[in-house]
N, C-alpha and C positions, 0 to 999 in steps of 0.2 A: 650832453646832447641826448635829448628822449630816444628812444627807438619804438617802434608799432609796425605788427604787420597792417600791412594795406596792399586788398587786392592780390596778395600771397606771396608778397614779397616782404622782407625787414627793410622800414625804411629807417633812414634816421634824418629829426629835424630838430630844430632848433626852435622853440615858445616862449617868449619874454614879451612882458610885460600886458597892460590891460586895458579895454577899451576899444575899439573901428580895428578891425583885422585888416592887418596888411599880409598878403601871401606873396613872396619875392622867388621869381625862376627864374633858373641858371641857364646861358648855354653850353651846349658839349663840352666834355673835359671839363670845367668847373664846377665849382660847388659850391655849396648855400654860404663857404667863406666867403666867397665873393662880396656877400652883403655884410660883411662886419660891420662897416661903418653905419650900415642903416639901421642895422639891429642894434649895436650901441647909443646912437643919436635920438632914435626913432620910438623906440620903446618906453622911456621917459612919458612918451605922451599918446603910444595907440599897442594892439597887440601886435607882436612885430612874428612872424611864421616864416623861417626857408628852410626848406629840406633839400639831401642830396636827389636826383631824379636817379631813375633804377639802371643801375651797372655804373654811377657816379660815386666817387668820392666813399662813403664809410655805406653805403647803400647797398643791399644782395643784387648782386646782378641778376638781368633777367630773363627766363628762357624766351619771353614773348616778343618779339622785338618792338623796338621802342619806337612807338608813333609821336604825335599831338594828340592826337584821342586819347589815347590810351594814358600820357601825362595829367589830361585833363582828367580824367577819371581817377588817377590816382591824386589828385588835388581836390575832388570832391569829397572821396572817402577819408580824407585827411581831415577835413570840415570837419564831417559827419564826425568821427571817431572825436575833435577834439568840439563838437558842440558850438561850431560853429554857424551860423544861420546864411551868413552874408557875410561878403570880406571883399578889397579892392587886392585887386591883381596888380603887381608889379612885375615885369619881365624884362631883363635886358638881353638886347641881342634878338637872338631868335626866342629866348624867352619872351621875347616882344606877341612871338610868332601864337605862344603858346596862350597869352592872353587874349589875344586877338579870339582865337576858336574857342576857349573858354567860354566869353562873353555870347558866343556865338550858340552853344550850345547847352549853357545851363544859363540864360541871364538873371531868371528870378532869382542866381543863387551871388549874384557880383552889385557890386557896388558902384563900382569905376574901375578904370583900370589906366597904368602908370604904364609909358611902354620907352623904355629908353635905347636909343638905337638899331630900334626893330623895326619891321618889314610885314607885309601883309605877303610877298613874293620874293623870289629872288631871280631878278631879270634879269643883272646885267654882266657881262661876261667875265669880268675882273673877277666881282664876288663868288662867283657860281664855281669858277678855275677853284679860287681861295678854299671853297668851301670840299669841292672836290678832291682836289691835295689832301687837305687833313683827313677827308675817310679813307683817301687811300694809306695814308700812314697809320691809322689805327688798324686798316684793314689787318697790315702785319704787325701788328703788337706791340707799334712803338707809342705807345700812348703817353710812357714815362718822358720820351724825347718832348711831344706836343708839349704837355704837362708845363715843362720848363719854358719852352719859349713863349707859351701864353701867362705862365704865373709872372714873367717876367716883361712881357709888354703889359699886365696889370698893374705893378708893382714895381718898378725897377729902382725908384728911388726910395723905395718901403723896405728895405733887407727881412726885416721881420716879419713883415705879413705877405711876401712872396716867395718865405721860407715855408709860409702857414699855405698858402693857396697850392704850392707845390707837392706839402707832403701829403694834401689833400687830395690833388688833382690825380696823383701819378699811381694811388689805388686803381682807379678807374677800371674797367672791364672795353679791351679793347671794341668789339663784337658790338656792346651796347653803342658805346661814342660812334662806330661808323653809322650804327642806324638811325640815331639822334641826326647826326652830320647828313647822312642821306635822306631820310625824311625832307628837313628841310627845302632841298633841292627842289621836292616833287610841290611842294606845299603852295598853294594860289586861295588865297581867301578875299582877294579882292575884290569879287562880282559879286561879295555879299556885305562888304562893308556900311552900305546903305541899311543895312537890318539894326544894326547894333547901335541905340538907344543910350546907351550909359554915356557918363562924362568920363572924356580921354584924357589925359596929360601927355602931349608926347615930346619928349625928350631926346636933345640930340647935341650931337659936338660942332660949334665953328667949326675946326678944320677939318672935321670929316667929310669933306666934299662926295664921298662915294654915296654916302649912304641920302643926300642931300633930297635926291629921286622918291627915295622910300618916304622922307619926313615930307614932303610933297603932296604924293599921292596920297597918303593918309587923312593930311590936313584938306586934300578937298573932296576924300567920299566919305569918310567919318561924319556923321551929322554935327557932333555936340564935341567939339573936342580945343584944346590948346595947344598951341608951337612955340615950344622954347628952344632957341639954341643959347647954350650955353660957350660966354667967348673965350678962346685960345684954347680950347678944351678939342680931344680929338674922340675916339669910339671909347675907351675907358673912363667913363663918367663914375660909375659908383667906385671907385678906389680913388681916382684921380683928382675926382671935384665933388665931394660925399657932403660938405656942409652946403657946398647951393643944392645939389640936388634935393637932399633931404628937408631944406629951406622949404622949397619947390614943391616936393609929397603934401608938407603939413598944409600950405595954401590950400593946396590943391582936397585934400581931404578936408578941410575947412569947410569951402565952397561945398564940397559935395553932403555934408552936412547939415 
């Protein structure tokens, strides 16, 4: 796995293969393993980019604390360093969060962007509780504990790749994950949705009923975009269902080609 400072931190990402840059963002506590399968599948036929985000997984943690901006910034200079011109955004989760502003505020530099179970806000009380809990558990340093119980809702019938997300996850910098986790909270890009021009893919679980609002509201202030739900499938789409989704990327960059 490369490593490069960016922005004055050591990141570390992952670079395979050549041709339409795909860049894949993680949410809190995970890491660029998360995208094994798409970097595996995916790379065959585009350049496939994820990196840990800072105080993530093999990544220097960071004094500054961790925005959207400030991710998004560090995804630009990541470009720039590997000569990249243009590249489609993938995010899942609140990495959804991160594409979204990306698009937002560098667009001549995106392509499209892939947004799997992600949110332009987080409105409603269930998620916001959810989301609040785990910064308060990172707040005290239990990051190792999250670590486990999310590599394990990723993974659980994977032994091996939730061995691999776990010993990834559980480096982490408690400090960074509550600000990533907090962040989010405060984050509302939706009264600008209407700006953002590029072609969406947005991606999502049958059973995820929670999240059902988000893939909604996207789908009607997004100008250019497409709604897939994917069936019996619930929030862990990239480990869980990686051959339709990654099915689903190559159309979808297809199209956008």
């Amino acid at each position: 796995m490369p490593e490069s400072v960016i922005n004055g931190y050591k990141m570390h990402y992952i670079d395979r293969g050549k041709g339409t840059a795909i860049v894949f963002i993680h949410p809190p506590v995970l890491t660029s393993k998360n995208f094994k399968y798409q970097i595996q599948q995916l790379s065959t036929y585009f350049r496939t980019i994820a990196f840990d985000i800072r105080g993530h997984g093999r990544s220097q943690p960071s004094e500054d604390g961790v925005t959207y901006p400030l991710i998004v910034e560090d995804i630009k200079k990541l470009m720039d360093e590997l000569k990249i011109e243009k590249a489609c955004l993938c995010g899942y989760s609140t990495g959804g969060s991160i594409v979204l502003e990306f698009m937002l505020t560098y667009p001549e530099r995106a392509l499209g962007g892939v947004i799997i179970g992600g949110m332009s806000e987080v409105s409603d009380r269930k998620l916001r509780n959810r989301i609040f809990l785990a910064s308060l558990i990172s707040r005290v340093g239990a990051v190792g504990a999250l670590a486990l119980t999310i590599s394990w809702r990723q993974a659980r019938t994977k032994l091996p790749l939730m061995r691999q997300l776990y010993n990834d996850a559980k480096k982490g910098n408690s400090r960074n994950a509550k600000q990533y986790y907090q962040y989010s909270l405060s984050y509302n890009c939706t009264a600008q949705l209407r700006q953002i021009r590029h072609p969406v893919l947005l991606v999502y679980g049958e059973k995820d009923k929670q999240f059902y609002r988000y893939a909604q509201l996207l789908h009607q202030q997004l100008p250019n975009n497409e709604l897939v739900f994917i069936q019996k499938m619930r929030h862990q789409i990239p480990t869980k269902a990686a051959r339709t989704l990654n099915r689903l990327i190559r159309q979808f960059l297809g199209r956008c080609g």
